[in-house]
N, C-alpha and C positions, 0 to 999 in steps of 0.2 A: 473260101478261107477255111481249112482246119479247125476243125471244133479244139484241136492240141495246143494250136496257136493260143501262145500265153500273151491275156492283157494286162499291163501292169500298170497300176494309179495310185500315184503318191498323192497321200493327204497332208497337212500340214495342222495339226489338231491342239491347242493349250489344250491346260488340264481342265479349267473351268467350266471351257465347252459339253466334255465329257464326265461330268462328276461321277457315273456310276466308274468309269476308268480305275479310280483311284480305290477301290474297295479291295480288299483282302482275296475275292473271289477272282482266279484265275483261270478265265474262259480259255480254250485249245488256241483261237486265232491269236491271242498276245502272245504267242513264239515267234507270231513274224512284223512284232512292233521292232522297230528299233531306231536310235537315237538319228537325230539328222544335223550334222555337225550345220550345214547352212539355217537351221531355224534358228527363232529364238531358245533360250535355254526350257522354258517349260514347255517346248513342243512334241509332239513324237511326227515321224514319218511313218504311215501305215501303209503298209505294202498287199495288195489285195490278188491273185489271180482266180481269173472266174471259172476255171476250169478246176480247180480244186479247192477254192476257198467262198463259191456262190453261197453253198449252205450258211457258212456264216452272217452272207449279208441282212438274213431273213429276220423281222423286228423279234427281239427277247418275247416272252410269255410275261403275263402282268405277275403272274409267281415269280420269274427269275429277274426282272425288273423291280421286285420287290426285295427281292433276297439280295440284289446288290447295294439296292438305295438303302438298306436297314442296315448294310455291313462297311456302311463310307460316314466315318465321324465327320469329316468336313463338310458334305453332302447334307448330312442332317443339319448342321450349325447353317447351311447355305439357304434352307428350305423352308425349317421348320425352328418356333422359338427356343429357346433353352428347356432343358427340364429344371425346375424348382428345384433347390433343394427340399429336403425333405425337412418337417418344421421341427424345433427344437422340442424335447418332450418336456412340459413343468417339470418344475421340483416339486418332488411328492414327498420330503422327511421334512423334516420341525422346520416352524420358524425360528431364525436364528437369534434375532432379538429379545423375541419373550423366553428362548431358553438360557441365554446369558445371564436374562435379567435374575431366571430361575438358578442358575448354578450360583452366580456372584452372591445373591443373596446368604445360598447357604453357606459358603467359605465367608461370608466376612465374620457370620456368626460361629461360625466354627474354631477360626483364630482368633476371638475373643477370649480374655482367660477368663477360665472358671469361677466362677463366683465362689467364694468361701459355704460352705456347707451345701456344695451341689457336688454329683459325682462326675466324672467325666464324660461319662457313656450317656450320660442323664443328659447333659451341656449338647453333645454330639447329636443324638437323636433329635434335641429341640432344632439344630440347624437341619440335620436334612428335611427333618415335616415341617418347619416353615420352609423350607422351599421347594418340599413337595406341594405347598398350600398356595405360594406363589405362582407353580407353573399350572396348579391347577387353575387358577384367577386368569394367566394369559395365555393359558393353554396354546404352548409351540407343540403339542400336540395332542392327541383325543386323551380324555381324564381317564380312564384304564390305563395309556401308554404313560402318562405321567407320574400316577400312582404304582405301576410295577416299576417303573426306574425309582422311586423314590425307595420300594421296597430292595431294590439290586443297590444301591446305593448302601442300607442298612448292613445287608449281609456284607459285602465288601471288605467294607470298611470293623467289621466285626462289631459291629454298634449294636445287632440284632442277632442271633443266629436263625437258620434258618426254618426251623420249626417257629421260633416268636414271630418272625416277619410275617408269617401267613399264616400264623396261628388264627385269626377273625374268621379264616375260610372256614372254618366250623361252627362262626357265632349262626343265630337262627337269623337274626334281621336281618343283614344282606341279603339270603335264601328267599327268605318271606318276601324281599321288595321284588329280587327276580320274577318269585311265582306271579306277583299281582300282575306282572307285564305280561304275563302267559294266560291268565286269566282276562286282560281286557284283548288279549289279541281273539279268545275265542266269543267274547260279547260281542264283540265286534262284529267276529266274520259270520256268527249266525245268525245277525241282524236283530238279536234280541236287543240290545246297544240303543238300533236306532228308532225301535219299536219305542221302549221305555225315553228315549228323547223326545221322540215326540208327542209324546202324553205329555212332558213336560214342559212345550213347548206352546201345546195344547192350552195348558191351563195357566201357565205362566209366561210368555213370552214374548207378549205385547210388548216389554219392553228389558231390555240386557241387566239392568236393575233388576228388576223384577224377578228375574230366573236367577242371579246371582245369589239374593237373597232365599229365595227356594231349596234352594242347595245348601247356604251356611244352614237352614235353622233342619233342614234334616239330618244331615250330618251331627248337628248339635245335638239332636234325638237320640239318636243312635249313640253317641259319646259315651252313656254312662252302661253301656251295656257291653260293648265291643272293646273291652281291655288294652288292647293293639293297634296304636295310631296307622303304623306300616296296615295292619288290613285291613282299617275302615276305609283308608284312604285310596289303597293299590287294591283292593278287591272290590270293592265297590264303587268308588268315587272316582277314581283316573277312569272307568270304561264309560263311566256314564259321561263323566266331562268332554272326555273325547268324540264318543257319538255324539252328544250336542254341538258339538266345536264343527265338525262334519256335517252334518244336520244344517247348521247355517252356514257352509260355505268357507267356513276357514280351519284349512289345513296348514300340513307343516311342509315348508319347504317350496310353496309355491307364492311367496308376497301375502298370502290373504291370513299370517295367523294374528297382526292387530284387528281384524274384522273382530272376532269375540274371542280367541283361544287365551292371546295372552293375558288379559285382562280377569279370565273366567281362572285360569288355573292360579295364577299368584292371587287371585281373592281364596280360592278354596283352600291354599297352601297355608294362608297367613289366619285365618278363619280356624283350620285344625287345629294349631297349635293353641288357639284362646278355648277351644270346647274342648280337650287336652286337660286343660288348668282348670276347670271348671265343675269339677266330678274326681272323686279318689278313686273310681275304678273306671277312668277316661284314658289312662296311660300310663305302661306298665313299671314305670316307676316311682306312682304316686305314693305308693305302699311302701316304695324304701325310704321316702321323705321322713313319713311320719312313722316309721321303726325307728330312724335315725332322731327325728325329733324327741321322741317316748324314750330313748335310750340318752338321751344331754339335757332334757327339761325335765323330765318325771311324768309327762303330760301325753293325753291319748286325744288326737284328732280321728273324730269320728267320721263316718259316711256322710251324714244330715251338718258335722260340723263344718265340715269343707265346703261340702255344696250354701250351706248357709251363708256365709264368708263370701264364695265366689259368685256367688248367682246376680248382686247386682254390677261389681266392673265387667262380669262375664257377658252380661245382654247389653252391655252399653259399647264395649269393644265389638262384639258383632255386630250390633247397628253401622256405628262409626269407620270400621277399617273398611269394609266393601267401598261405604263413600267414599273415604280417602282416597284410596287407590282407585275410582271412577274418576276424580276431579284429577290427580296426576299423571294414570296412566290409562288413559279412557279409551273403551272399544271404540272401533271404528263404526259397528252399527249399536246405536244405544235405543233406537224405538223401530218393533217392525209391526205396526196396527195388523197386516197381513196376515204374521205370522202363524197365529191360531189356526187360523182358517185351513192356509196350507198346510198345518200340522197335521188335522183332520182331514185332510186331502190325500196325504198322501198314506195313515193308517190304515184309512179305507182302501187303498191302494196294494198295500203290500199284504189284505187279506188275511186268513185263520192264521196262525201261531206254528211254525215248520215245527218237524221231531226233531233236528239238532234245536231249535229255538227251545221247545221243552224242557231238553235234556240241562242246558244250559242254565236254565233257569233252577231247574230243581236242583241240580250240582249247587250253584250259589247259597240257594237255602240250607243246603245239605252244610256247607261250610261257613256260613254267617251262625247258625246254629250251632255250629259246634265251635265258635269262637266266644257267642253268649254262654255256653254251659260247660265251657274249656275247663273251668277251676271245679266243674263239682266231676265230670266227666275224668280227669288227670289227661287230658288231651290240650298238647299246647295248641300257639296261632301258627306255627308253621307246619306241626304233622296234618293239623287239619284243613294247609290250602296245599300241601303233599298229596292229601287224600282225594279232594276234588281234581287236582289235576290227574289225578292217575282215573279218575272217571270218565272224565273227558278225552282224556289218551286211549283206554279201553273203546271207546265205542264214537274213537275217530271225530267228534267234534273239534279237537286239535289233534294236531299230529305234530309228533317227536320234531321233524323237519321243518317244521313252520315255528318251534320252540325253538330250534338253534340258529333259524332268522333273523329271532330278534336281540339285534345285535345292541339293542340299550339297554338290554335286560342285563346281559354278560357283561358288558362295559360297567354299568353301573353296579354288578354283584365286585366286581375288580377296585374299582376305587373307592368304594365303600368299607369294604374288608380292611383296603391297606391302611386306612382313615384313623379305623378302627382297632387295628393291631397297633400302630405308630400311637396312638395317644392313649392309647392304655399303659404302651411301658412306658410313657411317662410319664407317667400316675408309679407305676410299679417300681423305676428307677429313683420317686424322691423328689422329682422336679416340682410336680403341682404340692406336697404338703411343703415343700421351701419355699415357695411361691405363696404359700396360704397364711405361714406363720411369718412373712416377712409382713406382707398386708395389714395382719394385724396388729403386728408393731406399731408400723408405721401407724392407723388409724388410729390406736388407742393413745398414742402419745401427741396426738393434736389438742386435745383437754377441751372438745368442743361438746354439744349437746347430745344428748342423744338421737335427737330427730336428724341430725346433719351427720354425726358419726353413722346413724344405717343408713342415712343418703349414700353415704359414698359408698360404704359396705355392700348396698344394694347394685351398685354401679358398678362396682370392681365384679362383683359375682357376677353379673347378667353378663359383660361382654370380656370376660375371658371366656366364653363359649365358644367363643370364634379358637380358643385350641382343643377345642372336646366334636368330636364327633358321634357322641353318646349322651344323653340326658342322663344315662343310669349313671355314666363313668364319673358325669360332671359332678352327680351329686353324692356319689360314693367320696368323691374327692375332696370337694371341698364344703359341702351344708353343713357335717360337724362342725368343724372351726370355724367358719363365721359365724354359725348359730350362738355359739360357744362366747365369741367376741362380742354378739352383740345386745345378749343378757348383760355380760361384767358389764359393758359403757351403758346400760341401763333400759335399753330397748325390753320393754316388755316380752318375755319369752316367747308365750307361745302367739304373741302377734308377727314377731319374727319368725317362728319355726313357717306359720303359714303364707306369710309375704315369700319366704326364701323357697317356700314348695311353689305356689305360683311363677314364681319367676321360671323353675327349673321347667317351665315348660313351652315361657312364652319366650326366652330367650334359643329357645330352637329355631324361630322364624327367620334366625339372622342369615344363616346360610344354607346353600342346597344339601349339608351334609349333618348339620344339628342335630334333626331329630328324625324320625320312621318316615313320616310323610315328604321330607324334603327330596330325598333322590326318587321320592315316585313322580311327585309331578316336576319336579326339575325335567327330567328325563323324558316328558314327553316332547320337551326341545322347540315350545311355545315360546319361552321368553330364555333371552341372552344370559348367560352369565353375569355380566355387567349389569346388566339392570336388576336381575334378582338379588344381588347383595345390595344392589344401590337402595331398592324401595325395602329390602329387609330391615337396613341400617334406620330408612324413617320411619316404617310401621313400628319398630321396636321404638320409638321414641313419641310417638300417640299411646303405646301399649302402656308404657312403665308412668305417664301422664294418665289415665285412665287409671289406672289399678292404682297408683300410690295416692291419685288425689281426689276422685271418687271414689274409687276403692275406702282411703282413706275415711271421708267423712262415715262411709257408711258401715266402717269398723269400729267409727268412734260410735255412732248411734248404736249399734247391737253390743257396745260394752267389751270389744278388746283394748281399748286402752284409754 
């Protein structure tokens, strides 16, 4: 037989049989497919001779087997499972509820009509910063983001222009609270931080009490020297709080900061503000108190008469608030007999003192020194934690890069400012002296005693704080005139000018943005929102209990009233 001799064999093939068939790819032998009127309709008849179509018979290459089965969509759906879709991305902009809660707030007060003797722009500004103050409480987004809309709000709306709205960005204490973050980031990383924790740890930390208390009464040392709550606080006390908080095992953002962080920093937070009050050069606006007092009673509170005055509600409130705040908001570890042991374990451990540990240290000195001698020197508290950081930046124990890291530092130089610019013009607009001589209106037409007229008077000044994000602004604003008020209804002058200077300091406790020390340790992001205004609102209500009624007795025993 003729090799010429053509064999020809019909197949009868569905599609199923042959899935790679059906792909896009058009091998040479499918020119001699064609249809076969007797099959069923999904069949083909393949016509084959072996004389010129053998080659084809020979099995595909697992390449070209693969290139067909990759290029047959039903083939894959036959074979293999579906592909997933791909997952949806979160939603990464605001929550919608806490910023409705925040915009609604400020239009309902916004369409409220103006009170007779307020200006309009005064009325305006009060609705956006309360709900700037709102959405900072349920933050629909990070408190920088809230507070620059609160500030875009202003301009907008021409309530501000844009110089006033950012005007703060020049005040020093924002600056000052940034540096202290740039400051504990380098105690940190050169392990000077956890060298000085565990000395502390060492000699105190048998038990969480016990190192708490260690802390209040040095910081309380230091009070009367260190003028600048922001730098006793952010230059020394957030680096060390935080190495110890590390030191025992509770960081931030991994479940373990009720171990000690949160407990340790809202004690040292609510602790500042009473050794604050407790000294005329503890905080930098204890001097405009009693200028302000000197200039409405005729009377001069001295150095020795302040501290006189505050020295006993001042040691009985740092006794007492640690406790309190132990019994409501108690660490998770409260005794660790170990701890010493491994404190010294691990000092011995980490060996001599590094040159960035050195340098660090001496920077510190360099700038704790010139916060003590700032007033004979003319060097404020921020050119001289400028100047150590620019030490530190020189000779690389931080670097510029690891500054622009820290991304609580800038968040909180942001909503700080806006805090800051927003309740000052409304001090400058008229609001708060309307606000001040309505109060006294209204108190002095009760016809009640004096002890119950500066009750209230006490009360209405302490928590309107919560619209002042400045102790200086608070008391530029309103200590005249209540001082003022609460001589005419009989209040002994200068027991009042000194009751209304204390207050001006202990009512900073109330929120994270009151006074210097509040956005430093706010910001190290230990304890919620929520709960810091929650135990601020009760610590302030042991405080003004202490000081009006211990306090009291022991004002009456030294003869102020």
């Amino acid at each position: 037989m003729s090799s010429s001799i053509a064999l020809t064999t019909s197949y009868s093939l569905p599609f199923k049989s042959l899935p790679c068939l059906k792909s896009r790819y058009k091998p040479p032998f499918l020119s001699t497919l064609r249809s076969s009127s007797s099959t069923p309709p999904h069949s083909l008849s393949l016509s084959l001779s072996l004389s010129n179509h053998t080659r084809f018979l020979s099995p595909p290459s697992p390449l070209h087997l693969t290139r067909l089965h990759s290029t047959s969509p039903s083939a894959s759906t036959s074979t293999s499972p579906p592909i997933p879709a791909p997952p949806q991305q979160p939603w990464q902009g605001a929550k919608i509820t806490p910023l409705l809660i925040s915009i609604l707030t400020g239009l309902a007060i916004w369409f409220v009509p103006t009170p007779t003797g307020v200006a309009q722009n005064a009325w305006q500004l009060l609705a956006i910063f309360l709900a700037t103050i709102v959405g900072i409480i349920t933050q629909p987004l990070p408190l920088g983001a809230v507070a620059l809309m609160g500030l875009g709000a202003a301009v907008l709306t021409k309530t501000l222009t844009f110089a006033a709205a950012f005007s703060a960005f020049g005040d020093p204490i924002p600056w000052l609270i940034a540096l202290a973050f740039f400051f504990a980031r380098g105690f940190i990383k050169t392990g000077l931080g956890n060298r000085i924790a565990y000395q502390f740890v060492s000699l105190f930390g048998s038990s969480s009490l016990g190192l708490g208390y260690s802390l209040v009464f040095s910081e309380a040392l230091l009070a009367p020297a260190i003028p600048s709550v922001s730098a006793r606080a952010g230059g020394i006390f957030l680096p060390l709080v935080k190495s110890l908080c590390q030191a025992c095992g509770s960081n931030v953002g991994d479940g373990t900061e009720g171990k000690l962080g949160s407990w340790l920093m809202l004690t040292c937070f609510q602790t500042s503000v009473i050794s604050s009050s407790m000294f005329l050069t503890a905080m930098a606006a204890n001097p405009l108190s009693a200028n302000l007092a000197f200039s409405t009673i005729g009377k001069t509170i001295g150095w020795m008469d302040w501290a006189k005055a505050a020295i006993v509600p001042g040691l009985v409130s740092l006794l007492v608030v640690p406790l309190v705040l132990y019994i409501v908001y108690p660490p998770e570890i409260k005794s660790s007999p170990d701890a010493p042991r491994l404190a010294k374990e691990r000092l011995a451990t980490m060996g001599p003192m590094t040159r960035n540990e050195i340098i660090m240290g001496v920077t510190l000195l360099l700038t704790v020194g010139l916060w003590v001698f700032g007033g004979v020197l003319n060097v404020d508290a921020v050119t001289a934690a400028i100047l150590g950081l620019s030490v530190l930046l020189i000779t690389g124990v931080v670097t510029w890069k690891e500054c622009l890291a820290e991304s609580v530092a800038w968040d909180t130089l942001t909503w700080f400012a806006a805090l800051i610019a927003m309740a000052g013009y409304l001090n400058k607009y008229g609001l708060i002296s309307w606000f001040s001589e309505t109060v006294v209106q209204f108190v002095g037409g009760l016809g009640l005693s004096w002890q119950l007229s500066f009750g209230i008077l006490v009360l209405l000044y302490f928590y309107t704080h919560y619209f002042f994000a400045s102790g200086a602004a608070h008391i530029g604003a309103m200590f005249t005139a209540f001082l003022s008020v609460a001589s005419a209804l009989g209040t002994p002058p200068y027991l009042a000018a000194l009751v209304l200077a204390f207050l001006s300091n202990l009512m900073g406790g109330l929120t994270h943005y009151g006074i210097g020390s509040a956005p430093v340790f706010y910001g190290a992001n230990y304890v919620p929102l929520a709960k810091w205004w929650g135990y601020g609102f009760l610590i302030s209500i042991v405080n003004i209990i202490i000081w009006l009624g211990v306090g009291g007795v022991w004002w009456k025993a030294i003869g102020l009233w």
